[in-house]
C-alpha positions in Angstrom: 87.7 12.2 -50.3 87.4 15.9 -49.2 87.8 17.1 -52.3 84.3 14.9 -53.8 82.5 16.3 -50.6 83.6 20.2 -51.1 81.6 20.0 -54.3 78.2 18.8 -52.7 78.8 20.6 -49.9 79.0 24.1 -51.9 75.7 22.7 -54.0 74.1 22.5 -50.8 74.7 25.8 -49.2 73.3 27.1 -52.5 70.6 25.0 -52.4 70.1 26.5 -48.9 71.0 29.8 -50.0 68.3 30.5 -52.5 65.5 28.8 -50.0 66.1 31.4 -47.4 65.9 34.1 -49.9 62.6 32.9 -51.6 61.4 32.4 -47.8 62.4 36.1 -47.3 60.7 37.6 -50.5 57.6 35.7 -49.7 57.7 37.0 -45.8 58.4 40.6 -47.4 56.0 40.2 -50.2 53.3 39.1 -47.5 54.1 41.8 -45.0 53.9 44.0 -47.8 50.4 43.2 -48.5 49.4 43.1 -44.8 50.7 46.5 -44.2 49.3 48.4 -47.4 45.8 50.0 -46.9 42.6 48.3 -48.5 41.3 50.2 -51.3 38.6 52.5 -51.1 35.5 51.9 -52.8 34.1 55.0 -54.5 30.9 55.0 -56.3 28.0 57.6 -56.9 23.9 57.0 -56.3 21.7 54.6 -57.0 20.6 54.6 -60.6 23.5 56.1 -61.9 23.9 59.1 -64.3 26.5 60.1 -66.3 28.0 62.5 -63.7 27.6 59.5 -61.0 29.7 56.9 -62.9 32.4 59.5 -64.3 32.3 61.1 -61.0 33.6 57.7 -59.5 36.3 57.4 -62.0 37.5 60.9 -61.1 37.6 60.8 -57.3 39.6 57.1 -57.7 41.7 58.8 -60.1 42.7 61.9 -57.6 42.5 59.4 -54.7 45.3 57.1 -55.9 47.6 60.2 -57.1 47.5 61.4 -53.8 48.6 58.6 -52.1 45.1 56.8 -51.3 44.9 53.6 -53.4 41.2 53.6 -54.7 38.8 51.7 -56.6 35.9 53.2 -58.7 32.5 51.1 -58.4 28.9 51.6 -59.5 25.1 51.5 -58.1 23.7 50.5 -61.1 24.3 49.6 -65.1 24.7 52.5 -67.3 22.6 54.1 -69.0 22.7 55.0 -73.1 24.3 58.6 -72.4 26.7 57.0 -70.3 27.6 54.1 -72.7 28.5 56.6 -75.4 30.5 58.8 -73.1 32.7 55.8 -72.0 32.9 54.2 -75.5 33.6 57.6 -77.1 36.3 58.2 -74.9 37.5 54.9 -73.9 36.9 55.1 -70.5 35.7 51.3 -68.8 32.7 51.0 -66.7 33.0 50.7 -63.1 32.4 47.6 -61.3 29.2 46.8 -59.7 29.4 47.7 -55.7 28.5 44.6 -53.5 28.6 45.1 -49.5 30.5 47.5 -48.3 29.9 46.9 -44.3 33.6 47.0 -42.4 35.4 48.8 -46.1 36.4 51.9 -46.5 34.2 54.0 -49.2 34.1 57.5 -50.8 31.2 59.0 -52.3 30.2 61.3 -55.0 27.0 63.1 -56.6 25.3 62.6 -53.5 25.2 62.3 -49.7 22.0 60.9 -48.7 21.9 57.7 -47.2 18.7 56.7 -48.9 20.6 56.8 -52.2 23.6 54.5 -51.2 23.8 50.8 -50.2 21.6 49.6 -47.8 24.8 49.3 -45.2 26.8 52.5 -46.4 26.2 53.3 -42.5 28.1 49.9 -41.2 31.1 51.0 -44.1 33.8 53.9 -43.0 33.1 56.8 -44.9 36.4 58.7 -45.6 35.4 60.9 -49.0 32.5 62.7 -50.1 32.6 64.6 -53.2 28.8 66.2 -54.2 27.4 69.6 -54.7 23.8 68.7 -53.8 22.3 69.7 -50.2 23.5 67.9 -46.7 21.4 64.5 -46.5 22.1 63.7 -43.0 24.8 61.7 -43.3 27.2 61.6 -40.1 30.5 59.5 -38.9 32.4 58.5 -36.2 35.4 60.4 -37.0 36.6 63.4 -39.5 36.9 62.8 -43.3 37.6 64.8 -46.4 34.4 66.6 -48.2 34.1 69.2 -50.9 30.4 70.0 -51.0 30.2 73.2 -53.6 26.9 74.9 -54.9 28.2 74.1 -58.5 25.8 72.3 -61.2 27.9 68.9 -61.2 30.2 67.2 -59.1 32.7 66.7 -61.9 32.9 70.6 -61.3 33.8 69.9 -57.6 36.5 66.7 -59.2 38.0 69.5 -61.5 38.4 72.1 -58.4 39.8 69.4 -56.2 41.8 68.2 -59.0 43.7 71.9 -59.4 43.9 72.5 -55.8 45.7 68.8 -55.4 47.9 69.9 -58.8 46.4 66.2 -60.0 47.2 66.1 -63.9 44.1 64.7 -65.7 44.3 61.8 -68.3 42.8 63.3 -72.1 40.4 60.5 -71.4 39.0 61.2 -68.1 38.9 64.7 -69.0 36.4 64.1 -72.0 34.2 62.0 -69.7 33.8 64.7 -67.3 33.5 67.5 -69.7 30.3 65.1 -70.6 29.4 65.1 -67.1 29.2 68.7 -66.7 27.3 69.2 -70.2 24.8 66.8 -69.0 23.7 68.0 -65.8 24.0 71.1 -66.7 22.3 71.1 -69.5 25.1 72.0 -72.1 25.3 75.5 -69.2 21.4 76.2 -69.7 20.5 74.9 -66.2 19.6 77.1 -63.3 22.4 75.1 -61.2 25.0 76.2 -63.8 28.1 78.7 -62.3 30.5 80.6 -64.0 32.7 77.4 -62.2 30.9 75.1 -64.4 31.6 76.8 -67.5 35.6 77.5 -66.7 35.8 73.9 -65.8 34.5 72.9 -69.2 36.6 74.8 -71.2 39.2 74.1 -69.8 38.1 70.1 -69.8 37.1 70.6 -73.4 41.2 71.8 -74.1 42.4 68.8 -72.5 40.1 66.3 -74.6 40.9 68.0 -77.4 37.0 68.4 -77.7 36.6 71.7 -80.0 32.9 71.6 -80.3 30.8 71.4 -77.1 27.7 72.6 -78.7 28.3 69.0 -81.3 29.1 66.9 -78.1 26.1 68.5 -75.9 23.8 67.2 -79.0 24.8 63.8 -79.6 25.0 63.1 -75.4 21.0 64.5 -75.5 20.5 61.8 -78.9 22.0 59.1 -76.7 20.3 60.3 -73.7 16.9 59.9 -75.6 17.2 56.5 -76.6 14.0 55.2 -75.3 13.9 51.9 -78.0 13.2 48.6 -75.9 12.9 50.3 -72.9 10.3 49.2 -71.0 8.2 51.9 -68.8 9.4 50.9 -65.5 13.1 51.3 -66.6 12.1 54.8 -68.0 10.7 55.7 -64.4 13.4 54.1 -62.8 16.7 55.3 -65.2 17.4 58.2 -63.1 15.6 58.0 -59.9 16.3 59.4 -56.2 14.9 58.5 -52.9 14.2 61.1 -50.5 13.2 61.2 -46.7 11.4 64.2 -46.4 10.2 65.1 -42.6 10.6 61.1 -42.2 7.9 60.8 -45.1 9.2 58.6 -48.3 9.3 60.1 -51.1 10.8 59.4 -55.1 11.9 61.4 -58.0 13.2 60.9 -61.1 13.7 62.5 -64.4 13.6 61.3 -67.9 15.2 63.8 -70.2 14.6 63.7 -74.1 14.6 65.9 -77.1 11.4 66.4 -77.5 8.1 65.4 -74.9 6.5 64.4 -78.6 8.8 61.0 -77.7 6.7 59.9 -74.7 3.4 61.0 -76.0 1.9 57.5 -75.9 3.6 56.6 -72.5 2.5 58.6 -70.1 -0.5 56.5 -69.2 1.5 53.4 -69.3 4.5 55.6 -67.5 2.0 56.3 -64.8 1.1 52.7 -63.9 5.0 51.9 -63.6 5.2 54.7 -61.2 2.0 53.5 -59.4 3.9 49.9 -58.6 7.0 50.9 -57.9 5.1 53.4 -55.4 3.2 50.4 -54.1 6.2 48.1 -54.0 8.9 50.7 -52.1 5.9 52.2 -49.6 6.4 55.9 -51.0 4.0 58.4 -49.9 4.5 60.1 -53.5 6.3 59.6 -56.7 7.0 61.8 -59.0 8.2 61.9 -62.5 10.1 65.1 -64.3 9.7 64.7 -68.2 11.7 67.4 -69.2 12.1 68.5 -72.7 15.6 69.9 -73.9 14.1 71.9 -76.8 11.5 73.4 -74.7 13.3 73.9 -71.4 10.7 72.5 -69.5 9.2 69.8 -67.6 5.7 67.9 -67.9 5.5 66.5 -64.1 3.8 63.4 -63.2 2.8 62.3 -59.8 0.9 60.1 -57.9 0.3 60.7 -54.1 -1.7 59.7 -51.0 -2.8 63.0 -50.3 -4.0 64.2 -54.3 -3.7 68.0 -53.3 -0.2 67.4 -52.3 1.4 68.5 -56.2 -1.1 71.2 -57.5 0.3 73.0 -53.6 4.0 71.9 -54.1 4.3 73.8 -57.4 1.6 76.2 -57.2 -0.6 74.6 -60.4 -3.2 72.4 -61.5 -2.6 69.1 -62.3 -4.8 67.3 -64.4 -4.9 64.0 -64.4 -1.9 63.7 -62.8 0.0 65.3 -64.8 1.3 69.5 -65.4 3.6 71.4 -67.6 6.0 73.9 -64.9 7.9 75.9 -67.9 11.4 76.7 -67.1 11.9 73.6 -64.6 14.8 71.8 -66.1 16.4 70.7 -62.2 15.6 68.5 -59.8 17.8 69.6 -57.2 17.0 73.4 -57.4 13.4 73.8 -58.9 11.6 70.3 -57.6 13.2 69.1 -54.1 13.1 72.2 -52.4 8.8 72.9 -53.0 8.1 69.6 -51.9 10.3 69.3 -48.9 8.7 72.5 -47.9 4.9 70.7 -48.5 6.3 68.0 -46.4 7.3 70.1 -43.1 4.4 71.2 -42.9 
């Protein structure tokens, strides 16, 4: 009779056996998961540009090879440069952000609170990444941030990249050699460095990219691709919001080819900017057309106090609208005049 039990018996204790050790992996596996850090949530502006939503992808990239797990998001849907960058160098979009109140975040391409999510001040901010002016910003406790006088914040990625000894994917590196060549202005920008120019060359070896001068001209084709886009998306494709002396204020820029492209628009152009004016309670809006051939901008803007542009840039505009040769940056040749005009 014992020996017909010792049989059963020994299927039992393995029966037991293998139910404490799938109770232990799942208490590990739980623990595990309790214990690990929540991702960070990295993401660039509102109304995203190309150095924005590579930007992102860079900072999650350094953050999770040193140690920080990290997850790249997005303000906004791409635009046409940025679709050809990511589908020429098979880079995937970011997610779109949703709340980030009580998560961890990093930031890039800008510090400004009127440029994040509408509770980026209830989130923890542990990154910042940008090389545009402080933007008032502040936080209960230290974090990590590289701002650098440098004409894109892939520039500042690269830097941070080196100093961390952070190897770069061929991928990645393409993308933010587009980055760089866009904001820069393929290095004719007044915010271009000798840094910027290093950093794409040395971007450019990684990729494998042996023609910047071919790459800088198909990113300004896809970059003008104004077909079936409405007015309001023109104004709105790469658009700021500032709070200047506690006035409101918006910017953006539409960049093309050639100002011959927007010819018919600019009345209709103005009448998008006067709604979204009307609709966000802006004291002005303004609206760079800058032409890559030309190097230049035609400005459009619409304010409560009409004298308010012709003093900001120091020329006439006529109905609502003037040519400021030479102005190709937002940061360095528009912001600065009219937060001057406004603290007065």
């Amino acid at each position: 009779m014992i020996k017909n039990i010792a049989p059963l018996l020994g299927k039992c204790v393995g029966c037991l056996s293998i139910a404490l050790l799938t109770v232990t992996l799942a208490f590990s596996c739980c623990f595990a998961a309790s214990s690990s850090p929540e991702a960070i949530l990295v993401f660039g502006h509102k109304n995203p540009d190309t150095d924005s939503i590579v930007g992102a992808l860079a900072a999650s990239h350094l953050l999770n090879k040193t140690g920080r797990p990290a997850i790249a998001m997005s303000q906004g849907k791409a635009n046409p440069e940025t679709e050809f960058v990511l589908k020429k160098f098979g880079l995937s979009m970011p997610a779109m952000l949703g709340p980030v109140a009580g998560r961890s975040v990093g930031i890039v391409d800008f510090n400004d609170a009127a440029q994040g999510p509408d509770d980026l001040k209830e989130a923890s901010l542990v990154f910042i990444a940008d090389h545009h002016k402080l933007g008032g910003l502040s936080t209960a406790v230290p974090l990590e941030v590289w701002l650098l006088p440098l004409g894109s914040v892939n520039t500042v990625l690269y830097e941070m990249m080196l100093f961390y000894k952070v190897d770069i994917p061929k991928e990645l590196a393409g993308g933010m050699l587009c980055a760089i060549i866009s904001d820069t202005v393929m290095y004719q920008s007044v915010t271009t460095t000798e840094r910027d120019k290093a950093a794409g060359n040395a971007l450019a070896k990684i990729s494998g990219v042996r023609d910047q001068k071919a790459l800088a001209h198909e990113l300004f084709k896809a970059k003008s691709a104004l077909d079936g886009v409405s007015t309001r998306e023109m104004v709105l494709r790469d658009y700021k919001n500032f709070e200047m002396s506690g006035t409101p204020v918006g910017v953006g820029q539409l960049e093309v080819l050639s100002l011959d492209m927007l010819a018919e628009k600019k009345k209709d152009l103005l009448a998008a900017m006067a709604q979204i004016k009307k609709e966000t309670n802006l004291n002005s809006i303004f609206l760079m057309l800058t032409d890559i051939s030309k190097q230049g901008t035609e400005m459009l803007a619409i304010s409560d106090d009409s004298a308010l542009p012709s003093t900001a840039f120091k020329t006439e505009f006529k109905d609502s609208s003037a040519w400021l040769p030479g102005v190709m940056s937002r940061k360095k040749q528009v912001i600065p005049f009219l937060e001057e005009v406004f603290k007065k």
